[in-house]
C-alpha positions in Angstrom: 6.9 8.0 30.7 8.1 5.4 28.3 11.7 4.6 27.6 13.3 5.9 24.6 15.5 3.9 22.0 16.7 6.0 18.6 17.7 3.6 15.6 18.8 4.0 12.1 18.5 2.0 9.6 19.6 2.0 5.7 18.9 0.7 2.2 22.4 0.1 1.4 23.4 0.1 -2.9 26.4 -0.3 -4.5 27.0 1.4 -8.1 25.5 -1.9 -9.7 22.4 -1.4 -7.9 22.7 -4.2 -5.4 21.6 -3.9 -1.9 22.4 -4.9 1.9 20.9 -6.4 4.2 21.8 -8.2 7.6 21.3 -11.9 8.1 21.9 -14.0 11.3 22.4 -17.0 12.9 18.5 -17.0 13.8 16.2 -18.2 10.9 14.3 -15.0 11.1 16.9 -12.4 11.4 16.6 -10.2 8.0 16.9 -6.2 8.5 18.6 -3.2 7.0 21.6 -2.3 7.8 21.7 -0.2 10.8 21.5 -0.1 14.8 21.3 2.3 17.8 22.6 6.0 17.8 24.2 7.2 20.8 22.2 10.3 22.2 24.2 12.8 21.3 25.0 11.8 17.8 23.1 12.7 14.7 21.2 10.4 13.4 22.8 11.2 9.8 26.2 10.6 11.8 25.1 7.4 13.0 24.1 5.5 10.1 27.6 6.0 8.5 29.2 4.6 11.4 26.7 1.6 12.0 27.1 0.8 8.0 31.3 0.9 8.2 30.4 -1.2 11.3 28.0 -3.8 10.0 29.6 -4.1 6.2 32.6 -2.5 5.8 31.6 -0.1 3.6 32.1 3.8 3.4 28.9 5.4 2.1 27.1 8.6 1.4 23.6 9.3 2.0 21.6 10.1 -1.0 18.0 10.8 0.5 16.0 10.3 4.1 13.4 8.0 3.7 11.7 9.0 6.6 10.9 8.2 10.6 8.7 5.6 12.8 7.8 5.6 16.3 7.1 2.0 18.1 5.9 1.7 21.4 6.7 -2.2 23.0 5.9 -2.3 26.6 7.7 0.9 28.4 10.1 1.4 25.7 9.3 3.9 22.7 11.7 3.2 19.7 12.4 5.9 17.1 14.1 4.9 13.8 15.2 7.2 11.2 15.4 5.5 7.5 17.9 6.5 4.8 19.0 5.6 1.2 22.6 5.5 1.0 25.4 4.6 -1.8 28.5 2.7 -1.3 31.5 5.3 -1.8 34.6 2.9 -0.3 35.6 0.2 2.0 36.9 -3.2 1.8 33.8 -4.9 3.0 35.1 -6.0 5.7 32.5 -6.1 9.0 33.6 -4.6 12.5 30.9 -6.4 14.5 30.6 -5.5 18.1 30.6 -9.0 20.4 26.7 -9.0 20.8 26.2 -8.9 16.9 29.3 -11.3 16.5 27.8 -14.0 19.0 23.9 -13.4 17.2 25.8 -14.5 13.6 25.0 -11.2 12.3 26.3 -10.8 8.4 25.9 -8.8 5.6 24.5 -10.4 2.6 24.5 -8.8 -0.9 21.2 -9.0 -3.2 20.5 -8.8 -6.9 18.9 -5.6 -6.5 15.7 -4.1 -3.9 13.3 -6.5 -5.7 15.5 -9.1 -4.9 15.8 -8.1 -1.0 12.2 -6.8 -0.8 11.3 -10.7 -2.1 13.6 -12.4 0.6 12.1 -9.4 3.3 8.3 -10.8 2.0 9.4 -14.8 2.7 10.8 -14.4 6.1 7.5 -12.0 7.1 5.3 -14.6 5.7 6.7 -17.3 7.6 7.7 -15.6 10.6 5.5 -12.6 10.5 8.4 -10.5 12.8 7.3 -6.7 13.3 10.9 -5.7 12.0 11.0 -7.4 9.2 7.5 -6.1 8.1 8.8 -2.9 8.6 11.8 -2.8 6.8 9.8 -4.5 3.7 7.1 -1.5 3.9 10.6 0.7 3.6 11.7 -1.2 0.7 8.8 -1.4 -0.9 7.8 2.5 -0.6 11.9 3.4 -2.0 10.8 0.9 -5.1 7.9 3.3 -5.6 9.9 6.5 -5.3 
């Protein structure tokens, strides 16, 4: 029986429409905001907290994009998607020492397009199965 891992991750938008994303030290590392959920915790619980973590923002969701399931070797990793709006924060990360020491950052774009153009590039070149991912999700809120 294979391993389970739940995620979340989350189009992040201020009230001028720009988004958030996470960029780091490594040349391919660009992905939503977001991270692993603790078993007992909600994933609508967890995505609030792993935002404040990763940007220093206070949000609200608006909507639930939806849910994958990824097998990779013995682990099966279960992600739950959401839109969310910046409500208040100082924008000021809380990184845990693993994300610290990968040079994780938050990095604000125009708007989706913008992000969902940067997602595109780095899938092109690198062709990583989370970034592909998280540029389907962008792409199918942008359609929404």
């Amino acid at each position: 029986m294979a391993r389970k891992i739940y995620k979340v991750r989350a189009i992040v938008a201020d009230k001028r429409g720009r988004v958030y994303a996470i960029e780091g030290k490594a040349s391919h590392v660009l992905q939503l905001v977001g991270g692993s959920r603790k078993a007992s915790e909600k994933p609508s619980k967890a995505i609030l907290r792993e935002v404040l973590e990763e940007t220093g923002f206070e949000v609200k969701i608006t909507h639930r994009l939806g849910r994958s399931e990824v097998k990779r070797g013995g682990v099966r990793e279960i992600t739950t998607f959401y839109v969310v709006k910046i409500v208040g924060g100082n924008g000021k990360a809380k990184l845990t020492g693993r994300e610290a020491r990968r040079g994780l950052h938050s990095v604000r774009y125009a708007g989706p397009k913008s992000l969902l153009t940067a997602l595109q590039n780095k899938s092109a070149r690198y062709g990583r199965s989370a970034v592909r991912r998280d540029e389907r999700l962008v792409r199918g809120s942008l359609a929404s």
